[in-house]
DOKOLDO-145141 format. One line per field, with one value per residue (C-alpha): x, y, z. Coordinates in nm, 4 decimals, decimal comma, m for minus. Each point is the difference from the previous one (the first is absolute). Layout:
BEGIN
X <- [X_...]
Y <- [Y_...]
Z <- [Z_...]
This chain:
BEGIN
X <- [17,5625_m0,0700_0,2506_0,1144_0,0055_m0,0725_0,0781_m0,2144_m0,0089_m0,2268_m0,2955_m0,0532_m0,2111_m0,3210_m0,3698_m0,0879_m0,3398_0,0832_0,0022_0,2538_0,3267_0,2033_0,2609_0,3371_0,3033_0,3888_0,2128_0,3584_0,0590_0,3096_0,0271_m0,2339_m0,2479_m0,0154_m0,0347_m0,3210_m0,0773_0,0177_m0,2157_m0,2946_0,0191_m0,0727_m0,2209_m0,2678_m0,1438_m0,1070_m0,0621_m0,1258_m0,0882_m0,0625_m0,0748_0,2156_0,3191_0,2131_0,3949_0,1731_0,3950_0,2314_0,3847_0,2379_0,2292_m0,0867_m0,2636_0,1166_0,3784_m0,0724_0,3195_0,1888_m0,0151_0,0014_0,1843_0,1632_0,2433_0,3792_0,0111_0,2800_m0,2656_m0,1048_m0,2509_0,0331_m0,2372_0,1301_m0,1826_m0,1913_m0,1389_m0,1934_m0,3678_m0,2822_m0,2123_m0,2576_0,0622_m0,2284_0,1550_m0,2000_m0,3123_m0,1684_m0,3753_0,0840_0,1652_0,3554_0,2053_0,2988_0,2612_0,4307_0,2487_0,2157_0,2784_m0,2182_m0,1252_0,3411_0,1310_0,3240_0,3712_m0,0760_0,3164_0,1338_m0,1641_m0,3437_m0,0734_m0,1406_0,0629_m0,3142_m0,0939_m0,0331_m0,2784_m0,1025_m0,0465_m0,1687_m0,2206_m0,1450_m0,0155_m0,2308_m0,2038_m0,0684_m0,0972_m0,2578_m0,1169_m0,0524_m0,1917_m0,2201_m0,3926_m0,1898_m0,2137_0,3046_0,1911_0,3101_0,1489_0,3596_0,1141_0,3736_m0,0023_0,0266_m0,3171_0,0464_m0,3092_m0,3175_m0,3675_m0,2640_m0,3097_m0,2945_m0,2763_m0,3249_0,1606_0,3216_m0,1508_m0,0730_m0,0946_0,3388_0,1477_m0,0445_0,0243_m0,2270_0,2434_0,2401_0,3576_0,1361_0,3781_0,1862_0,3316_0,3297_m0,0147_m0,2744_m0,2428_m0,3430_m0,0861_m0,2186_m0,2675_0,0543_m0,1881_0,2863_0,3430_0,3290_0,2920_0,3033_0,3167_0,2401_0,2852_m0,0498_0,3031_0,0487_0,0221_0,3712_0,1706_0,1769_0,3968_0,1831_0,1211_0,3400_m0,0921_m0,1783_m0,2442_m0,1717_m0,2508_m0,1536_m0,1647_0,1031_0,3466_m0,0836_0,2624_m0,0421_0,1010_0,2830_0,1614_0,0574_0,2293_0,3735_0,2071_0,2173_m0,2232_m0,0369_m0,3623_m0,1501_m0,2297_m0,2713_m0,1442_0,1228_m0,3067_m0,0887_m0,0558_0,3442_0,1058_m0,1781_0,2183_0,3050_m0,0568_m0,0551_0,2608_0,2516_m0,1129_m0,1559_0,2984_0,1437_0,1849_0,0936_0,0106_0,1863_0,1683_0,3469_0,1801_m0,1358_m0,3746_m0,0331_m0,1640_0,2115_m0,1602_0,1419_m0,0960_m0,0776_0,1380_m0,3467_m0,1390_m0,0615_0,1265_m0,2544_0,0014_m0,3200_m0,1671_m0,3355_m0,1876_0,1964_0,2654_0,0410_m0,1555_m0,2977_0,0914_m0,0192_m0,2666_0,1348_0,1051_m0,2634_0,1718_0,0319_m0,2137_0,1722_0,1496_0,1537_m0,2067_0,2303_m0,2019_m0,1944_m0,3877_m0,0444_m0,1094_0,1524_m0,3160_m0,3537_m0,2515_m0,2673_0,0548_m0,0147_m0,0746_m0,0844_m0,2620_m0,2593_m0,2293_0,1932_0,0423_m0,3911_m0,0805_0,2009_m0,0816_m0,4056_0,0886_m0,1392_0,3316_0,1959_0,3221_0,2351_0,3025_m0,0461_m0,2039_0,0733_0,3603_0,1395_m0,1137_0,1162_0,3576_m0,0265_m0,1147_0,3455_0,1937_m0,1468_0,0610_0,3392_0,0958_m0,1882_0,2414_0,2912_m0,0837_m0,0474_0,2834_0,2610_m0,0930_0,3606_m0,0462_m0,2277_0,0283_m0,3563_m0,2716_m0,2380_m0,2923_0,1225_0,0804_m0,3781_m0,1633_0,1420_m0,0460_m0,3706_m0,0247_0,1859_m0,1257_m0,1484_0,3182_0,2544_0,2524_m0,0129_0,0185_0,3044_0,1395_m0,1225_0,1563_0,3537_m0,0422_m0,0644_0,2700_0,2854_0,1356_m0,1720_0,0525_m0,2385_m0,2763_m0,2637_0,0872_m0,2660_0,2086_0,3331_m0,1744_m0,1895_0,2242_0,3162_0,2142_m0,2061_0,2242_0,2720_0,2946_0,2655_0,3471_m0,0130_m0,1380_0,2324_m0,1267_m0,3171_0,0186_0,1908_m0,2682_m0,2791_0,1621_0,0760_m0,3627_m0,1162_0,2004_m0,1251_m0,3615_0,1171_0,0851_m0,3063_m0,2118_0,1739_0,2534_m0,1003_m0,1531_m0,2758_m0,2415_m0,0391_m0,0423_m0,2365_m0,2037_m0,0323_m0,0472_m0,2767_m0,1272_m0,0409_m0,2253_m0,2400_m0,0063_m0,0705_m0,2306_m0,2000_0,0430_m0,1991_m0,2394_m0,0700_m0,0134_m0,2322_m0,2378_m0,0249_0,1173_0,2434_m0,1178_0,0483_0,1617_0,2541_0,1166_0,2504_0,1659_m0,0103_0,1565_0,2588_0,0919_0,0480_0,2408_0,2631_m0,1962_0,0273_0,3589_0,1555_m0,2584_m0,0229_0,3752_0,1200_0,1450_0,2931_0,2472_m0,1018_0,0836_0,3151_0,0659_m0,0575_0,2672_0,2089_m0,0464_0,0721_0,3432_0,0407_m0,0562_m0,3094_m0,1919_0,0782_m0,1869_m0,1144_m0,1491_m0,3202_m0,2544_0,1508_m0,0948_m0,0145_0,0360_0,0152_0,2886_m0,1797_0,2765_0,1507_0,0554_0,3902_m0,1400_0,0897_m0,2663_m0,2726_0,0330_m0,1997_0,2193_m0,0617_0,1414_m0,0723_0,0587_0,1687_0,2671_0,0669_0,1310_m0,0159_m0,1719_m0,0684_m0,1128_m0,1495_m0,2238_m0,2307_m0,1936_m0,1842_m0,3006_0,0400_m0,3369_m0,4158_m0,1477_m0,2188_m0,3419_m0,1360_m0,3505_0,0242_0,3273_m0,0413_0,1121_m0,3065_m0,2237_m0,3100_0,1019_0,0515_m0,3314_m0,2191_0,2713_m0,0374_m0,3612_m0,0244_m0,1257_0,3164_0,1223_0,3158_m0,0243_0,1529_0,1071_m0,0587_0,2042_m0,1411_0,3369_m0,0619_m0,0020_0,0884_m0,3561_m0,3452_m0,3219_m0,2089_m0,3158_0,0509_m0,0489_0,2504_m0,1753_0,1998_m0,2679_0,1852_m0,1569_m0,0170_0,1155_m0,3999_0,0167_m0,2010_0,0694_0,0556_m0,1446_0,0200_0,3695_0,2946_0,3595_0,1803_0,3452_0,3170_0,1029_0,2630_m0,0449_m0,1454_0,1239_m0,1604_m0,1306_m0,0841_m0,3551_0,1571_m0,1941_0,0697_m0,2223_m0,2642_m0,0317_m0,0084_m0,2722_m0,2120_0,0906_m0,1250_m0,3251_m0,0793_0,0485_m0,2740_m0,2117_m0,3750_0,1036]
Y <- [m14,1427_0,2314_m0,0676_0,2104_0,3646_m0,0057_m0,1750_m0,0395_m0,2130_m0,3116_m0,0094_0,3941_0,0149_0,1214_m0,1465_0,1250_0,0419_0,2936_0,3921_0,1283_0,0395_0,3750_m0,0741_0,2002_m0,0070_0,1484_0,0299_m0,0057_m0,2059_0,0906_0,1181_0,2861_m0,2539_m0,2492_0,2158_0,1166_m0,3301_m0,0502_0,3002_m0,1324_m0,3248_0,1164_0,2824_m0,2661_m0,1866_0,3924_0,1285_m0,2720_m0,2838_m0,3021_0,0900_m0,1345_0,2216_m0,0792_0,1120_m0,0041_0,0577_0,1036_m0,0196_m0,2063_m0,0211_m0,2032_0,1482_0,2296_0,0084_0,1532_0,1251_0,1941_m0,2931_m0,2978_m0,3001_m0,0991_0,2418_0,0489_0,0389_0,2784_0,1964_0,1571_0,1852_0,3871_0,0007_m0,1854_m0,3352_0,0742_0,3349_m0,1893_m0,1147_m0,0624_m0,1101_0,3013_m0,0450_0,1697_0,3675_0,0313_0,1997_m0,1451_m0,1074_m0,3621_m0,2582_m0,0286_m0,2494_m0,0305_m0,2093_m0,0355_0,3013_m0,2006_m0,0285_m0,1376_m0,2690_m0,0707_m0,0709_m0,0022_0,1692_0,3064_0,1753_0,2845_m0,1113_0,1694_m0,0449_m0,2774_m0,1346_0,0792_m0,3166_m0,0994_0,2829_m0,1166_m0,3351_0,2155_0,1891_m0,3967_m0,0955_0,2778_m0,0431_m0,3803_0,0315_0,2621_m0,1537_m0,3493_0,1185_0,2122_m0,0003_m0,2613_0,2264_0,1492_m0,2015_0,0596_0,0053_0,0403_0,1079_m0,0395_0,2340_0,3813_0,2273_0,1888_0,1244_0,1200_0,0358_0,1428_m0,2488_0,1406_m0,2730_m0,0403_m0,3643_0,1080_0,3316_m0,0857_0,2004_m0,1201_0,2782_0,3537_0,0719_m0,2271_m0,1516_m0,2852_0,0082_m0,2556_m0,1014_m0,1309_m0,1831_m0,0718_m0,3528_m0,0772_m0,1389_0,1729_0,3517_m0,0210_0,2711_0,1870_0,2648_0,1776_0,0299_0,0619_0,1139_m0,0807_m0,0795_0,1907_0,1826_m0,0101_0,0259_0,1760_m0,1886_m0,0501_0,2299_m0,1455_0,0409_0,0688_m0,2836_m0,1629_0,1967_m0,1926_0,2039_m0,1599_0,1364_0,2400_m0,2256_m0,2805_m0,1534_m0,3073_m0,2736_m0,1540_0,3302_0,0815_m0,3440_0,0910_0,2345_m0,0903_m0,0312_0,3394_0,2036_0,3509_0,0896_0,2933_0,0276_0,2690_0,0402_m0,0703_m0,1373_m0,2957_m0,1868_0,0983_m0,1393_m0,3472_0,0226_0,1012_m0,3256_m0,2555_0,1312_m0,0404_m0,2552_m0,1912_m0,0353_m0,1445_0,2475_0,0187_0,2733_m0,0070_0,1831_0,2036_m0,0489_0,3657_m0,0693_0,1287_m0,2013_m0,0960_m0,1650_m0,3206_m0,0206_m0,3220_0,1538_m0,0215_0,3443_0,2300_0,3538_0,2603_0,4049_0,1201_0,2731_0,2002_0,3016_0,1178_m0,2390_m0,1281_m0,3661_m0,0257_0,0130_m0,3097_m0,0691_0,0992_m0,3296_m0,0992_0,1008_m0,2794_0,0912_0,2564_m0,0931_0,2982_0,1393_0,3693_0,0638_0,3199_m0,0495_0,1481_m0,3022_0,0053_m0,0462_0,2374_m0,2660_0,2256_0,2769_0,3213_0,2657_m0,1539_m0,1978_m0,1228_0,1483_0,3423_m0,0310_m0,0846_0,3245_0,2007_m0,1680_0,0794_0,3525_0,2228_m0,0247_m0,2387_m0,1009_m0,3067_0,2007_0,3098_m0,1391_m0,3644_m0,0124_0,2215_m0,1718_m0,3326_0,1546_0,1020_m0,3123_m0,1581_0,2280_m0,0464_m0,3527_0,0401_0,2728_m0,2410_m0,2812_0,1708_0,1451_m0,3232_m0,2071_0,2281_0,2961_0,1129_0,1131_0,2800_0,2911_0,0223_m0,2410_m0,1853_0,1894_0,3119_m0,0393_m0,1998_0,2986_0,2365_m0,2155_m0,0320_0,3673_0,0802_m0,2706_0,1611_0,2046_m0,1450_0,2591_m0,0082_m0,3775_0,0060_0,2433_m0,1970_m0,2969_0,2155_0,0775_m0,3094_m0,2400_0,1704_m0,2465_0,0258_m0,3982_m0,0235_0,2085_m0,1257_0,0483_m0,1459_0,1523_m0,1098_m0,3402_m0,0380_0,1474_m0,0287_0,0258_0,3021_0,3059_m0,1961_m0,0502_m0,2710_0,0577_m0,3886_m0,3659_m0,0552_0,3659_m0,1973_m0,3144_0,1054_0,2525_m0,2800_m0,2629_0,2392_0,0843_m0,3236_m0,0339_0,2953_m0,1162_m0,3420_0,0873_0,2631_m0,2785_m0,2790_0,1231_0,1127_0,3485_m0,2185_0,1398_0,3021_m0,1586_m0,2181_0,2615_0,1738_m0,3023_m0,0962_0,3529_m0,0297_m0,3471_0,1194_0,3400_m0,1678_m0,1861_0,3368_0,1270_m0,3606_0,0543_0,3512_m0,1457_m0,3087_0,2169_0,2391_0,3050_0,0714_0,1064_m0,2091_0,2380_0,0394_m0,3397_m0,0519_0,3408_m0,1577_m0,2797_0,1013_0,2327_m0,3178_m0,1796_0,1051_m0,2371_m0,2790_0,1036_0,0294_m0,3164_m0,2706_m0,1290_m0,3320_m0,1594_0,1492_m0,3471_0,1226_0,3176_m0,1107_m0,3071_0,3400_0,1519_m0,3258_m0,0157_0,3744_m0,0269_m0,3330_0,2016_m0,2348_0,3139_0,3249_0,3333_0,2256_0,2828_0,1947_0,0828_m0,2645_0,0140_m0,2898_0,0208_m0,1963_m0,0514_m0,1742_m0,1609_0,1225_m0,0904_m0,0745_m0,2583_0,1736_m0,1684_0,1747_0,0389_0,1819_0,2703_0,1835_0,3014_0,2114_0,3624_m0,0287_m0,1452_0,2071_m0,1728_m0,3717_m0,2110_m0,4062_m0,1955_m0,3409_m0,2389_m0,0937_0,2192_m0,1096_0,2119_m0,0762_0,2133_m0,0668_0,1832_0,3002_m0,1216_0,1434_m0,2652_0,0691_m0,1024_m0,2992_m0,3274_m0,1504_m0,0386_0,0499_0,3546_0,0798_m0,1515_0,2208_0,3004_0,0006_0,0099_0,2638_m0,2286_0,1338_0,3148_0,1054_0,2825_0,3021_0,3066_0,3631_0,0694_m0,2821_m0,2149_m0,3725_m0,1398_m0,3373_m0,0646_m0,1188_0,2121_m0,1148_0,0883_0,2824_m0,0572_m0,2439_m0,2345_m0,2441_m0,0141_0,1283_0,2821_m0,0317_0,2377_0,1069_0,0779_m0,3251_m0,1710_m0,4022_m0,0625_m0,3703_0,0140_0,0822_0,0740_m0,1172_0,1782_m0,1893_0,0942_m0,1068_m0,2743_0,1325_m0,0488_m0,2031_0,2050_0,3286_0,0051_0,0487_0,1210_m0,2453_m0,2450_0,2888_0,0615_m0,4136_m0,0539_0,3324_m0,1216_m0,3688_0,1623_0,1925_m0,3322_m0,1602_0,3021_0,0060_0,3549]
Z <- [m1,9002_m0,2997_m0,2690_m0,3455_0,0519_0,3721_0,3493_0,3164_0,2603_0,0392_0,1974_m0,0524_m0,3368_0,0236_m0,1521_m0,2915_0,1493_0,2210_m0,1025_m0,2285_0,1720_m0,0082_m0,1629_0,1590_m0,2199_0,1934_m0,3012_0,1417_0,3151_0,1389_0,3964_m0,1073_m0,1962_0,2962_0,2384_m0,1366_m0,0749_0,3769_0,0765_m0,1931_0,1402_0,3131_m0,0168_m0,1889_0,2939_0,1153_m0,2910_m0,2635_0,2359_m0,1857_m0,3364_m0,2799_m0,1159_m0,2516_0,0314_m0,3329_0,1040_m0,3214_m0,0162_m0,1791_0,2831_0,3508_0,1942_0,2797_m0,0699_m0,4048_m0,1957_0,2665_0,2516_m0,2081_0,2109_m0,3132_m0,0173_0,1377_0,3754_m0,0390_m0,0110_0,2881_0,1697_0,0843_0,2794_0,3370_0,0183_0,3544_m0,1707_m0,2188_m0,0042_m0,2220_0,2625_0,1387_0,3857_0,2283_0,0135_m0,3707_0,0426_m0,2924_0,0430_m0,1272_0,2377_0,1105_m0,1216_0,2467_m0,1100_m0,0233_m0,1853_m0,2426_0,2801_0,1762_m0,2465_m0,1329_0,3509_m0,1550_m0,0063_m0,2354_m0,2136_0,1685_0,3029_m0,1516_m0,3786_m0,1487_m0,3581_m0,2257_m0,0618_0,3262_0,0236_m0,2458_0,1907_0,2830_m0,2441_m0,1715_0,3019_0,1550_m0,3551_0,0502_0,3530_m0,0906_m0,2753_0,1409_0,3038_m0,2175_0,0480_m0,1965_m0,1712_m0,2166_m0,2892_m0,0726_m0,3705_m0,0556_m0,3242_m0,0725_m0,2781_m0,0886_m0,0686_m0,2905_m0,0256_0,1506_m0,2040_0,0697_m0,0629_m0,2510_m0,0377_0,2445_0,1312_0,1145_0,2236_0,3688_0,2864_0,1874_m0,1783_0,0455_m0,3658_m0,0540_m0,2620_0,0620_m0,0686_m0,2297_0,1219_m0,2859_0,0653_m0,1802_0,0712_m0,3312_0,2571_m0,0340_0,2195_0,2788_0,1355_0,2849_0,1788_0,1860_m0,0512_0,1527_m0,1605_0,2354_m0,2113_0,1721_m0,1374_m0,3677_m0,2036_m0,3514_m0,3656_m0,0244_m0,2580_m0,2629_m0,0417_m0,3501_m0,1614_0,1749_0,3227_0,2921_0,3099_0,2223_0,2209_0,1248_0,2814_0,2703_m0,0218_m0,2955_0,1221_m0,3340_m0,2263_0,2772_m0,0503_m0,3791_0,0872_m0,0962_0,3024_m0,0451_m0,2393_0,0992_0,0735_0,0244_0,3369_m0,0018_0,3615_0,3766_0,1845_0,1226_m0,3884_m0,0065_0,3247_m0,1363_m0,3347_0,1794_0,2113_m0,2704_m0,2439_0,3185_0,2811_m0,2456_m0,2144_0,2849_0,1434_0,3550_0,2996_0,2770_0,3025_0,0066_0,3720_0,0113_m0,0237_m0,3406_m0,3107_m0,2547_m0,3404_m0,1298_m0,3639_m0,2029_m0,3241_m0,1699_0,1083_m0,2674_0,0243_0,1400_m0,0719_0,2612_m0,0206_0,0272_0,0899_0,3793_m0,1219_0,3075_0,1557_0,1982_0,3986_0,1996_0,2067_0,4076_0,1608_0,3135_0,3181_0,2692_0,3015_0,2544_0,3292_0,0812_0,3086_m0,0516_m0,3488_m0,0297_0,0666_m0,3185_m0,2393_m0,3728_m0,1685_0,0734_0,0392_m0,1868_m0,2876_0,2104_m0,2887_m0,3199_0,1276_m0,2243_0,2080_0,0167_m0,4159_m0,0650_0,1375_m0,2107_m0,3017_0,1006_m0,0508_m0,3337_m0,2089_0,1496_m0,1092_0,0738_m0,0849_0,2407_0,2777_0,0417_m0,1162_0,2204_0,2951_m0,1284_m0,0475_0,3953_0,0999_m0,1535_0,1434_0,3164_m0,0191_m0,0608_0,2411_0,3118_m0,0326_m0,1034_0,3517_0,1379_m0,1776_0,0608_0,2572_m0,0628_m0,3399_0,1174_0,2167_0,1752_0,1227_m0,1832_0,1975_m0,0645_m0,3322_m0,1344_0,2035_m0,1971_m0,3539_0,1033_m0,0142_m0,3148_m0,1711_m0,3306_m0,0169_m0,1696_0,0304_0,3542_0,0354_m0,1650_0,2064_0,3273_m0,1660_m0,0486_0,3633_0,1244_m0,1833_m0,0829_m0,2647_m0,3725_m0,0430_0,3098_m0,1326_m0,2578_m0,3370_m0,2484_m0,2874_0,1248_0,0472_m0,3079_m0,2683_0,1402_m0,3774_m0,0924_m0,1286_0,0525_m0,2747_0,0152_m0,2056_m0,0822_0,0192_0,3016_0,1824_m0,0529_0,1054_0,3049_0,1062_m0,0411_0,2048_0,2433_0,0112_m0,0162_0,3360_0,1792_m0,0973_0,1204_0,3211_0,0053_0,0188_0,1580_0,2597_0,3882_m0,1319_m0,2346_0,2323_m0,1796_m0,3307_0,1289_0,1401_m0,3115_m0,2260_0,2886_m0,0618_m0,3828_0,0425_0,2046_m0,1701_m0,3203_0,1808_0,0311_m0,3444_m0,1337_0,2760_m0,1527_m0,3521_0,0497_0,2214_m0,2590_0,2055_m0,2049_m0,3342_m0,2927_m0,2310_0,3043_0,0927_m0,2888_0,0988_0,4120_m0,1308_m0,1550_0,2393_0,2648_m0,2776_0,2378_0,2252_m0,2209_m0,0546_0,3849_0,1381_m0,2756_m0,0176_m0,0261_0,3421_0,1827_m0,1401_m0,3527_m0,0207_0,1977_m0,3197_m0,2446_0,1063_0,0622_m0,4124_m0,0071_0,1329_m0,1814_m0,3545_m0,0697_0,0179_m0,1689_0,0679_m0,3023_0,2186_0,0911_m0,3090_m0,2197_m0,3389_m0,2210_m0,4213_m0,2536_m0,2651_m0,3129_m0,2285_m0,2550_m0,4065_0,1043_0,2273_0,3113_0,2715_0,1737_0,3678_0,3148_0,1210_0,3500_0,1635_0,2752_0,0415_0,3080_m0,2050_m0,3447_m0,2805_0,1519_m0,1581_0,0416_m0,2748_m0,0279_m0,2481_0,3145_0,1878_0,3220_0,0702_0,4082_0,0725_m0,0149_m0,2566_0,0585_0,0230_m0,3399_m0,0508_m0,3955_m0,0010_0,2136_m0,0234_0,1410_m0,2656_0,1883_0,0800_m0,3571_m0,1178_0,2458_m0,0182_m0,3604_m0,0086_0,2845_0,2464_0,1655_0,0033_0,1533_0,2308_m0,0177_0,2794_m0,0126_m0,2471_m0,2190_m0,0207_0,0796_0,2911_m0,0287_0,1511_m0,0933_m0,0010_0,3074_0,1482_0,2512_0,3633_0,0639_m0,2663_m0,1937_m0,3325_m0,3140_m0,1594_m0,3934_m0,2806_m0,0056_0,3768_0,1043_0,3215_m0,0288_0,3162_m0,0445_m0,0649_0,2730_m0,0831_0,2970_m0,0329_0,1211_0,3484_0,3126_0,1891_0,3222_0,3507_0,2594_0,2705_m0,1902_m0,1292_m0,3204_m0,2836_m0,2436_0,2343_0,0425_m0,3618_m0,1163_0,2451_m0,1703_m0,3057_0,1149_0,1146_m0,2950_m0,2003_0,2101_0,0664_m0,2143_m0,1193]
């Protein structure tokens, strides 16, 4: 067993009388880290055979599990992704040319009642994830030693004298990886950068105010909040959701059921207040509850959910984009918004055949041939279902405050938990179908947009512009679970949880001489002349990726040297992206246009679903390959 700065296991050192090893180094081991971890592990015996390989792992949290899954941390917090959707293990549908791995989805490991009859609690994926490390760790070849490192990287060197160069890397130069820990660096020849999402250096507050954030919900900074202080809340999403939970639930407070079904919030009396706001102003919708299998022999034949994307294929979109001139807004967006719409309109005429006023055959015949018309698909779609609240309405959907003006706090707190109902029901009640449909639309519609941008068909310059276009993606398919967004507005109704309003803007009152104290104020123009005021303000959000600005210090190092450069769209705003070689090539490209081709960024990303050939498993095992490979 190595001791000090690193870990491996016994039995697996190698004599010193053999050929250098490579050295690999996978800075960041969460589910992203580990799973390319895995990849190399078992593309060696193929592609390395028996020579010796050295795999430095970095991260000062458990292997596998990282930050965002720790086990340590409070099992109020749930997943977002139903248990039994869940994988990490590449299963045979993944055309990749290293070996399957087939193995359990995290409902299936658990084997265990999961909350809201599909989530688990993070930490016990995060048992799932250190589990799936160890297991492919321990039955690693015997060539490779493993190091473990339980410390941060902060930063990376290139090496400059005639003993430190080896022909294991194709710079020809090692990297030196120096650690926060004080132990020594170590050489390696390749190197991963995997740390997932990568928070922002916290901004300081005025003196006697308090923010904390932007970033994950901190259990430790939430508990300093005074039971009954007002707080200011600045985002709705799922960080948000996490807060909400800990400031309530874990204050002991209590939910139960009215004789009429409804939720009703029992508070503890140590809640703080909270005034909620952000950008739409409104909370993220709830994931669609999973519908118990059918038994009714009278439903239409028409299933709910297409099987396969019918339009926006990536097929269908990798031609386009091989045209002189192509363009991601005009050719491949428009066919994405069909596809949705499409979705939609086939189980709304499946799920309730009453709602419309032709057949489903008649009516996709006729969207088939007006498909690059949108005025005329609207007008088919005004034909076809004669109520508006039945048609698809992205902007209804995704901005669903905008324009609007409320003569009060109570105008607005009434329309919101009204709202919250409707979206509620939406996505729970016997019509989920629909929402489903669509939400089941969005995943495997983003699933082509990555496909695009990690093939390099899409152009580089384009992909920021793709992805924020999909952000109402992220917005109607990444809620919390259905119970959660039913305990938000629970808290609603219980005054826990006060509104502010779409575009919420946040200021600062600094003290002044007559020792008045400073405070956050926030208002929203939905709402003229409100205002809410508090001495905390909770940044409920992740921070825009910006690498110069990061709070990794490993990303600032090589950002401010230009090792990094962020990269920037048409127009030359920034992306929130890295420079990377083009081609569907992870190697950053440096500030003098040189291509690191013995460094990957590995990008966070979704855990993929078992079953799909999922991308995320194609790309680890290329990335795997290209670790091992003599180029």
């Amino acid at each position: 067993m190595n001791t000090g700065r690193s870990n491996s296991s016994p039995g697996r050192s190698r004599s010193l009388s053999r050929s250098p090893a490579r050295s690999l180094c996978v800075i960041g081991c969460g589910p992203r880290g580990a799973s390319i971890v895995e990849r190399i592990l078992a593309n060696v015996p193929a592609l390395y055979g028996d020579r010796p390989l050295d795999l430095h792992i970095v991260d000062p949290y458990p292997p596998g599990a990282g930050r965002t899954w720790r086990t340590d941390q409070p099992g109020l917090l749930w997943m977002n992704s139903a248990a039994e959707h869940v994988t990490v293990y590449p299963d045979d549908s993944v055309t990749c040319a290293g070996p399957p791995r087939p193995g359990p989805t995290t409902a299936g490991w658990l084997d265990a009642p999961l909350h809201d009859g599909a989530y688990a609690a993070r930490r016990d994926q995060g048992r799932y994830l250190r589990h799936f490390f160890e297991t492919v760790t321990r039955d690693r070849p015997a060539s490779v030693r493993l190091f473990l490192h339980r410390a941060r990287a902060v930063d990376l060197r290139r090496t400059d004298t005639d003993t430190e160069t080896d022909g294991n890397s194709p710079s020809g130069r090692r990297q030196r990886v120096i650690l926060d820990s004080g132990h020594p660096p170590f050489l390696a020849d390749r190197v991963v950068l995997a740390q997932g999402h990568i928070g922002a250096r916290a901004e300081s507050a005025p003196p006697g105010l308090t923010r904390i954030g932007p970033g994950p919900a901190d259990p430790d900074a939430l508990e300093r909040i005074p039971p009954g202080a007002p707080v200011l809340v600045r985002g709705l999403g799922l960080v948000f959701i996490d807060c909400l939970t800990l400031l309530t639930e874990g204050r002991g407070g209590r939910y139960d059921r009215t004789p009429d079904g409804r939720l009703r919030y029992l508070p503890s009396g140590r809640e703080p207040r909270l005034h909620a706001g952000s950008r739409r102003g409104v909370p993220l919708p709830p994931k669609p509850s999973l519908p118990p299998p059918s038994s009714d022999p009278s439903r239409p034949s028409v299933p709910s959910a297409a099987p396969a994307l019918r339009f926006a294929t990536v097929e269908a979109c990798r031609a386009l984009l091989a045209r002189p001139g192509a363009s991601f807004t005009r050719d491949i967006w428009p066919l994405v918004l069909a596809e949705l719409a499409w979705c939609h309109y086939r189980a709304l005429f499946a799920e309730q055949p009453d709602r419309t006023r032709t057949t489903w055959d008649d009516f996709d015949a006729q969207y088939a041939l007006l498909l690059t018309d949108a005025d005329r698909l609207a007008k088919l779609a005004r034909e076809a279902v004669p109520d508006p609240a039945d048609r698809l309405d992205l902007e209804r959907l995704t901005a669903p405050l905008q324009g609007l003006r409320f003569t009060d706090g109570d105008d607005l707190q009434r329309h919101l938990h009204t709202h919250l109902a409707a979206v509620l029901r939406s996505r729970t009640g016997a019509a989920r179908g629909v929402a489903s449909a669509l939400v089941d639309a969005l995943a495997r519609l983003g699933t082509v947009i990555e496909e695009l941008w990690r093939s390099g068909d899409l152009p580089s310059d384009q992909v920021g512009e793709a992805l924020g276009k999909f952000t109402l993606g992220t917005y109607l398919s990444s809620g919390p679970p259905p119970l959660r967004a039913e305990q938000l507005l629970a808290l609603a109704e219980a005054g826990v949880v006060t509104f502010v309003g779409p575009q919420m803007r946040v200021e600062i009152v600094e003290a002044d001489p007559t020792g008045e104290s400073g405070v956050f104020r926030a208002s929203s123009p939905a709402l003229p002349g409100t205002v809410h005021e508090a001495a905390i303000l909770l940044d409920a959000r992740l921070a825009a990726p910006n690498p110069a600005e990061a709070a990794d210090p490993l990303l600032r190092a090589l950002t401010t040297r230009g090792e990094l450069v962020p990269e920037r769209d048409a127009d030359g705003r920034a992306t929130g992206l890295l420079q990377l070689s083009g081609g569907g090539g992870l190697h950053p490209v440096d500030a003098h246009g040189t291509e690191h081709t013995d460094r990957v960024i590995a990008g966070p990303a979704q855990f993929p679903r078992p079953g799909t050939n999922a991308v995320y498993f194609r790309q680890n095992d290329a990335i795997a390959r290209g670790l091992l490979g003599d180029d």
